[in-house]
Biopython code that builds the backbone (N, CA, C, O; Angstrom):
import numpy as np
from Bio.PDB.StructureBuilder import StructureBuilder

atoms = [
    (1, "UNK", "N", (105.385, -82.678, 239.253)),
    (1, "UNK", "CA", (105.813, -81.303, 239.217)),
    (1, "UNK", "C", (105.548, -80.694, 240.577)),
    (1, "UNK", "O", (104.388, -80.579, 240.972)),
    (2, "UNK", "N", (106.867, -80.186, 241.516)),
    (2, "UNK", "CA", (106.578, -79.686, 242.274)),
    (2, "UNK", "C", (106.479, -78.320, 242.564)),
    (2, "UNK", "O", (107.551, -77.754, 242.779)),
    (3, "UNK", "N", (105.081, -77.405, 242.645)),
    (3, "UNK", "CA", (105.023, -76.166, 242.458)),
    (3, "UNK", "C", (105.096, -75.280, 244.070)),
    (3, "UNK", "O", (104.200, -75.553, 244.869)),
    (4, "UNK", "N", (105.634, -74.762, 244.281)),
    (4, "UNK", "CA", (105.501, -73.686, 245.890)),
    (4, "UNK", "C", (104.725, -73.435, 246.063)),
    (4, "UNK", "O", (104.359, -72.654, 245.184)),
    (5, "UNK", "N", (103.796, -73.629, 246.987)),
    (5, "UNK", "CA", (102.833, -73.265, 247.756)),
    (5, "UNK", "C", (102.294, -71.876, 247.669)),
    (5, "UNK", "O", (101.096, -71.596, 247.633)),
    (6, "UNK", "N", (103.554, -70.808, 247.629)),
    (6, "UNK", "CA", (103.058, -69.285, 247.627)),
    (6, "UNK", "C", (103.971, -68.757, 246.904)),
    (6, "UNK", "O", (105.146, -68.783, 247.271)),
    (7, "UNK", "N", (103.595, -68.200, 245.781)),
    (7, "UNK", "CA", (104.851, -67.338, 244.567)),
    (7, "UNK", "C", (104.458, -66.265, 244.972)),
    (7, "UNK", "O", (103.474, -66.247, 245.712)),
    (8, "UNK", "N", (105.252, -64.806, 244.526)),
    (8, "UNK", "CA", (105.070, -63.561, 244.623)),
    (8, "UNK", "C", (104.167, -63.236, 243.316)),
    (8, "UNK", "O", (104.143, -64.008, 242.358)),
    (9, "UNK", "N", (103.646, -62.385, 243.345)),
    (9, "UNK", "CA", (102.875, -61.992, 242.359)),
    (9, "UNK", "C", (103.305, -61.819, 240.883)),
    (9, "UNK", "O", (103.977, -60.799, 240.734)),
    (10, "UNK", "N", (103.184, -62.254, 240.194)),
    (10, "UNK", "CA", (103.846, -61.975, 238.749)),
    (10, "UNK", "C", (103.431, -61.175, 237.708)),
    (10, "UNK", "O", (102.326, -60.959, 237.212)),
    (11, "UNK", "N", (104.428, -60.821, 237.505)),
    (11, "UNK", "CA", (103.649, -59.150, 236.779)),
    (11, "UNK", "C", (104.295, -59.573, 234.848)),
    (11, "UNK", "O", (105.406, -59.198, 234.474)),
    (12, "UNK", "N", (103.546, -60.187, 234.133)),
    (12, "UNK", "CA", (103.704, -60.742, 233.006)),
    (12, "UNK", "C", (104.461, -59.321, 231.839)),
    (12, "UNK", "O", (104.980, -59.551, 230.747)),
    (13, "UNK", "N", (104.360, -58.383, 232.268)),
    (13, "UNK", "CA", (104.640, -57.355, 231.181)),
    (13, "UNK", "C", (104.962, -56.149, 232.263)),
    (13, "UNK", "O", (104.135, -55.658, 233.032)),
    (14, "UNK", "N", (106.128, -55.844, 232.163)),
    (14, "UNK", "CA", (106.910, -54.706, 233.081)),
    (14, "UNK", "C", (106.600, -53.328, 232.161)),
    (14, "UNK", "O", (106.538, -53.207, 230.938)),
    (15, "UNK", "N", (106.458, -52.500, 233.063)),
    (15, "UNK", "CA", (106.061, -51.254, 232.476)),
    (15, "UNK", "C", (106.804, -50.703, 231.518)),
    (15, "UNK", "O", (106.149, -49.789, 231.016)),
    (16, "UNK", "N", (107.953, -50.819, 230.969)),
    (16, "UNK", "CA", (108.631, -50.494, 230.824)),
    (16, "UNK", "C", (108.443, -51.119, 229.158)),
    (16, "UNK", "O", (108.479, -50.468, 228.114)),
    (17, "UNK", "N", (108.186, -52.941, 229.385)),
    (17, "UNK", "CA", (107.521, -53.586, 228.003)),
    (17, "UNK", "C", (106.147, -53.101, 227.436)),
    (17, "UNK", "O", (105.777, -53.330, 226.285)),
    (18, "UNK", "N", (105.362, -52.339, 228.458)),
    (18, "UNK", "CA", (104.097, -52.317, 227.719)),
    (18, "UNK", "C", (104.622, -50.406, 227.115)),
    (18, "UNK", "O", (104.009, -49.872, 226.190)),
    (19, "UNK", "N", (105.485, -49.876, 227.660)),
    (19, "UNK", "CA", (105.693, -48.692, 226.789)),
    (19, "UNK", "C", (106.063, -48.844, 225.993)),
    (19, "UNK", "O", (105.331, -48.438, 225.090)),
    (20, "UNK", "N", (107.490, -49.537, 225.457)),
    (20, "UNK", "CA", (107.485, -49.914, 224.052)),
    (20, "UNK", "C", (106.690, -50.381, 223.722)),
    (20, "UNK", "O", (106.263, -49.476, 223.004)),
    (21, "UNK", "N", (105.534, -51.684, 223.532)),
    (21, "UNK", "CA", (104.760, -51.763, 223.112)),
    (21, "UNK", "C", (103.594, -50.774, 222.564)),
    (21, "UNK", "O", (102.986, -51.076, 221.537)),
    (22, "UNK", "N", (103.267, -49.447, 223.363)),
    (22, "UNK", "CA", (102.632, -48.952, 223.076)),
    (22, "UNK", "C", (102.928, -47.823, 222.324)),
    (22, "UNK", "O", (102.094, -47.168, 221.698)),
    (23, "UNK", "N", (104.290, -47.565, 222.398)),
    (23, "UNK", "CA", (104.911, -46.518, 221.234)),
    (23, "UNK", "C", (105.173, -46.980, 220.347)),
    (23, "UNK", "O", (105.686, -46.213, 219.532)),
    (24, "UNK", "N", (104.998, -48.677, 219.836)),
    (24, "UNK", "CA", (105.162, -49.015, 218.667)),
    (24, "UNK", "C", (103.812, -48.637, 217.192)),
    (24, "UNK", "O", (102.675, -48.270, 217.490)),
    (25, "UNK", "N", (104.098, -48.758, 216.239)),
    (25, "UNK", "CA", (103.464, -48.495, 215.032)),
    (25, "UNK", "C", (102.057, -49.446, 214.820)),
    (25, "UNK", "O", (101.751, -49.721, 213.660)),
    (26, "UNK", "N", (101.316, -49.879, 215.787)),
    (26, "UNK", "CA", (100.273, -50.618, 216.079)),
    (26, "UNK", "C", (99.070, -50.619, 216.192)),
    (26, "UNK", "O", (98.740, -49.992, 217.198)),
    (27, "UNK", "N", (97.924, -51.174, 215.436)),
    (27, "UNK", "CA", (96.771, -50.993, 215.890)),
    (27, "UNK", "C", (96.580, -51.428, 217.612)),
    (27, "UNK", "O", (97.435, -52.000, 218.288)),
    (28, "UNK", "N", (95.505, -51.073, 217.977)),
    (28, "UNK", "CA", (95.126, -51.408, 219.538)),
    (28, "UNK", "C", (94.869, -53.251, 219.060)),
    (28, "UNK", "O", (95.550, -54.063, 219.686)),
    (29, "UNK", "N", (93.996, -53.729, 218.089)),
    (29, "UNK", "CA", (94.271, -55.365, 218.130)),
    (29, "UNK", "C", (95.596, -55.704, 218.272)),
    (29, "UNK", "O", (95.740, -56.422, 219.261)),
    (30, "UNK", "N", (96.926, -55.417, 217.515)),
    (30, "UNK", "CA", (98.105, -55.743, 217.105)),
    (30, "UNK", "C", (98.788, -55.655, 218.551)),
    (30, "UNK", "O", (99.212, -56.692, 219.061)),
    (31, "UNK", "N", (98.909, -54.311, 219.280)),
    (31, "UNK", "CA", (99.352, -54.114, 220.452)),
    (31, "UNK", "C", (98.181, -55.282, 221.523)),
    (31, "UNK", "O", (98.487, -55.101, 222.701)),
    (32, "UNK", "N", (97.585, -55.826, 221.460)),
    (32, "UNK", "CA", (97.071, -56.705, 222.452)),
    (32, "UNK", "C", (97.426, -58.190, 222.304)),
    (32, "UNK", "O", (97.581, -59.004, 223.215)),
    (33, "UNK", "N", (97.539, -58.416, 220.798)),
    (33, "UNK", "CA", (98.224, -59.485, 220.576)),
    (33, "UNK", "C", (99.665, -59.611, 220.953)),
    (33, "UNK", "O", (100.107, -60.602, 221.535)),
    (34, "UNK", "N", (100.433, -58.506, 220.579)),
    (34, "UNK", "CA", (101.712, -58.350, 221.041)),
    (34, "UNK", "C", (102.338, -58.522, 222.641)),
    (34, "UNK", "O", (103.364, -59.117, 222.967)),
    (35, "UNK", "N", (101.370, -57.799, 223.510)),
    (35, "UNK", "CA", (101.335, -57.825, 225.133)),
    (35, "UNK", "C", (101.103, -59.515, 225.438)),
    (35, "UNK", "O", (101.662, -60.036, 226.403)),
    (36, "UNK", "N", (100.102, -60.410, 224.385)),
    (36, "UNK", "CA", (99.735, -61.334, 225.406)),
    (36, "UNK", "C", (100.885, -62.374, 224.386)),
    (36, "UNK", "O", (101.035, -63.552, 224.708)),
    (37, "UNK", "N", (101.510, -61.891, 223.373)),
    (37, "UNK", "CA", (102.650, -62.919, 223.298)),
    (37, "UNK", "C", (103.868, -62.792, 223.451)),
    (37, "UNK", "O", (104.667, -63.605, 222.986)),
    (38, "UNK", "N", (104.274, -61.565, 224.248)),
    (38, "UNK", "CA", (105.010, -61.660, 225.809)),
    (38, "UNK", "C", (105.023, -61.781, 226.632)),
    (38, "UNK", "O", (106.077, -61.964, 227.241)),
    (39, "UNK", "N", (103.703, -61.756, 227.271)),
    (39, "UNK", "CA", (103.316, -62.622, 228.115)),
    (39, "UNK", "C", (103.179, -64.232, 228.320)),
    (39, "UNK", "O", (103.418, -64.892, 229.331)),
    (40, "UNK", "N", (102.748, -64.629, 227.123)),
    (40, "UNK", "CA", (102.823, -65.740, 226.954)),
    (40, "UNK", "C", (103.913, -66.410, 226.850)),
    (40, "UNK", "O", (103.920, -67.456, 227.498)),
    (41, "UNK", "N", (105.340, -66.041, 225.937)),
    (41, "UNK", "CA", (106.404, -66.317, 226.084)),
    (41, "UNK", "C", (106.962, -66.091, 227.662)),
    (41, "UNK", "O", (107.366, -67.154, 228.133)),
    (42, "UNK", "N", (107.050, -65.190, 228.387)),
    (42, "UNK", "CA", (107.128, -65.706, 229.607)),
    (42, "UNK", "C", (106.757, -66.174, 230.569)),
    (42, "UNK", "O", (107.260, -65.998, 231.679)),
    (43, "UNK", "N", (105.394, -67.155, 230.196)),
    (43, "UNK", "CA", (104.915, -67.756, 230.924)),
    (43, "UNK", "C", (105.380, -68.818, 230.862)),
    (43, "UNK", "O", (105.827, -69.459, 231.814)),
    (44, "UNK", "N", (105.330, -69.223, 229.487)),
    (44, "UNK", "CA", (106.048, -70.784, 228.324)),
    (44, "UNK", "C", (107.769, -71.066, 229.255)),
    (44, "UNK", "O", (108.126, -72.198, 229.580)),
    (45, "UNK", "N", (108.487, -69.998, 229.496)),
    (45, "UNK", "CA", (109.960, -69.924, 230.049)),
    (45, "UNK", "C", (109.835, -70.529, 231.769)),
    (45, "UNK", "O", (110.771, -71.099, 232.329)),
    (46, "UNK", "N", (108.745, -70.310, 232.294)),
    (46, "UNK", "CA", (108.558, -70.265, 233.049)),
    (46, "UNK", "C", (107.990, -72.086, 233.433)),
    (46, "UNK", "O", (108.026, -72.491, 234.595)),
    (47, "UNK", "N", (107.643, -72.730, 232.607)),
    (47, "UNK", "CA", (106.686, -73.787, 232.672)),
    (47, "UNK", "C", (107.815, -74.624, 232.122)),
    (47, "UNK", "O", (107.632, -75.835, 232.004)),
    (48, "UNK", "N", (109.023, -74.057, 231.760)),
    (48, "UNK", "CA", (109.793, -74.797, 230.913)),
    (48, "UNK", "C", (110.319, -74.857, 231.749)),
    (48, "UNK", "O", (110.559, -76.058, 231.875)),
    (49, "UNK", "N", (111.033, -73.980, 233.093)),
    (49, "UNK", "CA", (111.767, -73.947, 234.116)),
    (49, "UNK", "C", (111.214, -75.098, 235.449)),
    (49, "UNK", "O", (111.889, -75.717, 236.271)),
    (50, "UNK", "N", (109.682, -75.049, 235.226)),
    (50, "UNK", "CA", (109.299, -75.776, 236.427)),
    (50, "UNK", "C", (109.662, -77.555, 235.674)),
    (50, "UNK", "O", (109.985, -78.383, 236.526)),
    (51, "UNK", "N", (109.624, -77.895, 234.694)),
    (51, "UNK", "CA", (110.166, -79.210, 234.253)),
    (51, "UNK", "C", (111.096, -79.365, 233.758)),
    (51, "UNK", "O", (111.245, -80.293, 232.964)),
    (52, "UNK", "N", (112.039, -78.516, 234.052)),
    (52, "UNK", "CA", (113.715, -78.388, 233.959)),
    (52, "UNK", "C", (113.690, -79.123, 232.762)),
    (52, "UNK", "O", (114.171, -80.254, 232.832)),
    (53, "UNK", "N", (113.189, -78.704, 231.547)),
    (53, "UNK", "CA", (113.752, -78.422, 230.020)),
    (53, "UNK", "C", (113.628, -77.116, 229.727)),
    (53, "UNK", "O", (113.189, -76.248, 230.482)),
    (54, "UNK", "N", (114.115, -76.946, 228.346)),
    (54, "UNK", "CA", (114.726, -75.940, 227.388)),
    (54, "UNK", "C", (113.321, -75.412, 227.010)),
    (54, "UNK", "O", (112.440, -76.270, 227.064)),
    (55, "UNK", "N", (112.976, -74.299, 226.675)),
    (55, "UNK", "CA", (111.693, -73.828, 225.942)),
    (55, "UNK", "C", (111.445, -74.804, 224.813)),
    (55, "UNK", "O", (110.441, -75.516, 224.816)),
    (56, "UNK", "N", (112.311, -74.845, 223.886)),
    (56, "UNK", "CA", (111.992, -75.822, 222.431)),
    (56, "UNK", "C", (112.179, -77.591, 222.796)),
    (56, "UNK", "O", (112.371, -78.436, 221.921)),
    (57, "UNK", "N", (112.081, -77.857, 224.142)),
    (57, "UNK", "CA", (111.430, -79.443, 224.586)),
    (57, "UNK", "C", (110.200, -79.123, 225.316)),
    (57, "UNK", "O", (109.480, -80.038, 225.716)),
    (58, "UNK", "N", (109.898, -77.874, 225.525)),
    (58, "UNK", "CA", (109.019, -78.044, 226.194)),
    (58, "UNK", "C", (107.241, -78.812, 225.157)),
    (58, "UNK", "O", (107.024, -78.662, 223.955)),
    (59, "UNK", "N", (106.609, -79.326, 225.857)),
    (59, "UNK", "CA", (105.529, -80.414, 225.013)),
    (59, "UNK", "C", (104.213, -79.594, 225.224)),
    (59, "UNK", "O", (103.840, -79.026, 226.251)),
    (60, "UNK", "N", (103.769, -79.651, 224.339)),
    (60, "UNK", "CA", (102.047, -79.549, 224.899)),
    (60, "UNK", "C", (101.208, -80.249, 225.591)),
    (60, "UNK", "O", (99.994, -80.056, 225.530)),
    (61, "UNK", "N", (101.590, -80.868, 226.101)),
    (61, "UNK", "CA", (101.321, -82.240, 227.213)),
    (61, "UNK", "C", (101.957, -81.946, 228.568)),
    (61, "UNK", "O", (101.470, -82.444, 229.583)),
    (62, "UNK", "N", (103.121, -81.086, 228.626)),
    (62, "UNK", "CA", (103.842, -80.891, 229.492)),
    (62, "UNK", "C", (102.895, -79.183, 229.669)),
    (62, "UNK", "O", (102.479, -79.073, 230.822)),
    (63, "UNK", "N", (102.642, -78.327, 229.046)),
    (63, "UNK", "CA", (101.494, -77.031, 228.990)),
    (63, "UNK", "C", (100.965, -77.292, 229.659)),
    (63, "UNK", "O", (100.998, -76.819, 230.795)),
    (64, "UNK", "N", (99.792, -78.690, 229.034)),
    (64, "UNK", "CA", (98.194, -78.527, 229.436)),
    (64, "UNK", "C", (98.033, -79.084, 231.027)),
    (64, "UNK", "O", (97.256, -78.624, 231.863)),
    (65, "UNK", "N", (99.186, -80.440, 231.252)),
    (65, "UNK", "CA", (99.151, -80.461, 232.610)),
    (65, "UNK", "C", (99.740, -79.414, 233.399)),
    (65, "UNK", "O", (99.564, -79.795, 234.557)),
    (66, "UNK", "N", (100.252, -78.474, 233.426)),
    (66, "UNK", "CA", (101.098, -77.204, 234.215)),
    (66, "UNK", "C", (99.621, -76.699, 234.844)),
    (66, "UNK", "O", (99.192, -76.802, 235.993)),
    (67, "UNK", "N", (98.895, -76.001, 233.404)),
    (67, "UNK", "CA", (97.837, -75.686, 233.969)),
    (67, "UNK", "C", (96.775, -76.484, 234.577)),
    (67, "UNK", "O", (96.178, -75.846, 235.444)),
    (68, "UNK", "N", (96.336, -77.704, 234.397)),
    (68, "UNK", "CA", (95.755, -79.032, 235.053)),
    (68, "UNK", "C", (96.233, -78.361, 236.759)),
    (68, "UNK", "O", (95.557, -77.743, 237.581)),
    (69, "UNK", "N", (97.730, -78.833, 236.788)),
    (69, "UNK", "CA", (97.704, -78.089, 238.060)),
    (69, "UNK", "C", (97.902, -77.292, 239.136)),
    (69, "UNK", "O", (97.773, -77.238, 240.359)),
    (70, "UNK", "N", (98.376, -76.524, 237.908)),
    (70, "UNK", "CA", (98.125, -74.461, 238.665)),
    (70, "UNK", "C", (96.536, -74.686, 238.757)),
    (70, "UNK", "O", (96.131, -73.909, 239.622)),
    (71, "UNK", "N", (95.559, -75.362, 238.271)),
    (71, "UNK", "CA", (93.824, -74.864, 238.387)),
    (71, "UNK", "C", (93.597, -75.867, 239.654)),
    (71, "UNK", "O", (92.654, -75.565, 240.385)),
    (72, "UNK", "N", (94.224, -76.824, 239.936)),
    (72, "UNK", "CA", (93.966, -77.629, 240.864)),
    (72, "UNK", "C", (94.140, -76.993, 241.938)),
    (72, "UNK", "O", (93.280, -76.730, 242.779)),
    (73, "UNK", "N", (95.749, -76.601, 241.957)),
    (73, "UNK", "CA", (95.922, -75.797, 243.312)),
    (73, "UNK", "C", (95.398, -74.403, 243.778)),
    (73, "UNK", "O", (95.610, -73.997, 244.921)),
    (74, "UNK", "N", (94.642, -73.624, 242.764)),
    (74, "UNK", "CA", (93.790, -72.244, 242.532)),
    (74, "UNK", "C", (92.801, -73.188, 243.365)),
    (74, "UNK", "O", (92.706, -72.912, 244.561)),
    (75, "UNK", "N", (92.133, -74.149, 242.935)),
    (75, "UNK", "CA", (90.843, -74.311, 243.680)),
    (75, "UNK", "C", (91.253, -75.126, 245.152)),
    (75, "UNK", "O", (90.755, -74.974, 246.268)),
    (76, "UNK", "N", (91.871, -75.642, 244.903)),
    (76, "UNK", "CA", (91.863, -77.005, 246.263)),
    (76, "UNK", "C", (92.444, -75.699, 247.536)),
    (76, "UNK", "O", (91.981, -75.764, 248.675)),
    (77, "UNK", "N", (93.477, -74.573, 247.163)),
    (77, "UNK", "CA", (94.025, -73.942, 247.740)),
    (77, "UNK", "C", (94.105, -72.571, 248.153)),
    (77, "UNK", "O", (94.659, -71.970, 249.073)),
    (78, "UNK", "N", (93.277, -72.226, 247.050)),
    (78, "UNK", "CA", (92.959, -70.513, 246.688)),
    (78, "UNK", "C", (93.179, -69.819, 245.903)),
    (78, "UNK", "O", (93.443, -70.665, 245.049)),
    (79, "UNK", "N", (93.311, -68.900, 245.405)),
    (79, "UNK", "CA", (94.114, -67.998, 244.298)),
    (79, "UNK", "C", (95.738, -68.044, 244.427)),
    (79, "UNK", "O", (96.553, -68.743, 243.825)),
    (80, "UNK", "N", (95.900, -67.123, 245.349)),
    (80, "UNK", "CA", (96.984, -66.853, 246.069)),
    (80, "UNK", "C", (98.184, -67.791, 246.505)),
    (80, "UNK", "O", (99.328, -67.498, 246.851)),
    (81, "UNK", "N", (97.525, -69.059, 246.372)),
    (81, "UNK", "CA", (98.478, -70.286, 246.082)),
    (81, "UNK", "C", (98.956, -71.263, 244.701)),
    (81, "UNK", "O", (99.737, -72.208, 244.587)),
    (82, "UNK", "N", (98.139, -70.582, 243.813)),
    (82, "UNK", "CA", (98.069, -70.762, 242.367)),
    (82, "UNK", "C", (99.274, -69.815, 241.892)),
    (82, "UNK", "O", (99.494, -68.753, 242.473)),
    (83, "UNK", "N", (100.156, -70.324, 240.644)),
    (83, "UNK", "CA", (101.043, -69.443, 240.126)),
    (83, "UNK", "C", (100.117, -68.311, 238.651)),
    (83, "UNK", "O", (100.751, -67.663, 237.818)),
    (84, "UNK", "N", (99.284, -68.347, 238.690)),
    (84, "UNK", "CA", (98.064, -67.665, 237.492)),
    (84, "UNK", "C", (97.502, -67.149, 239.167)),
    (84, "UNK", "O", (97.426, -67.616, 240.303)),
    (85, "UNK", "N", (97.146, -65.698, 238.313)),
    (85, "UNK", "CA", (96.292, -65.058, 239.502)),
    (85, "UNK", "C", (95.051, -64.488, 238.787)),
    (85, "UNK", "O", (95.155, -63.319, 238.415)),
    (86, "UNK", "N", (94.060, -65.037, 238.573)),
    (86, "UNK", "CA", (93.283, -64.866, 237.657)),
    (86, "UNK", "C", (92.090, -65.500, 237.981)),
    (86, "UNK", "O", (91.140, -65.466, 237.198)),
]
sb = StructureBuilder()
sb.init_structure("model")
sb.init_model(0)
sb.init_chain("A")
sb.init_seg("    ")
for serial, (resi, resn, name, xyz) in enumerate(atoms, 1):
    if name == "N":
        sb.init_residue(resn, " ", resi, " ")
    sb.init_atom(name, np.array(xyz, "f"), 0.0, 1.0, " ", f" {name:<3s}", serial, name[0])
structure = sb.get_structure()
């Protein structure tokens, strides 16, 4: 998997998603679950894109190494060269 050296910052939930979200009918748990599984879904789109399959081929094997090495390149490289900025 070849990942770029330097991505732009990624902003997982556009302001615009966390207002609907937050004008929805929600407890504060419900609305946090909700934020991090749009987030999560576009992270999943995203991991599906870097191994050029479809979201529903994407594997959990194909996940756990993504992050294996987005954490590799966070450490060997920095934050800022990691696609997770965290």
């Amino acid at each position: 998997m070849d990942l770029p050296s330097q991505q732009p910052s990624t902003q997982f939930l556009t302001l615009e998603e966390s207002a609907k979200v937050d004008a929805a009918l929600l407890t504060s748990s419900e609305k946090f679950l909700t934020r991090l599984t749009i987030s999560s879904h576009k992270l999943l789109k995203h991991i599906a894109q870097e191994y050029n399959v479809t979201l529903e081929q994407l594997t959990t094997q194909q996940i756990i190494n993504w992050f294996e090495e987005d954490s590799k390149i966070r450490h060997e490289q920095g934050i800022e060269a990691s696609f997770l900025k965290w």
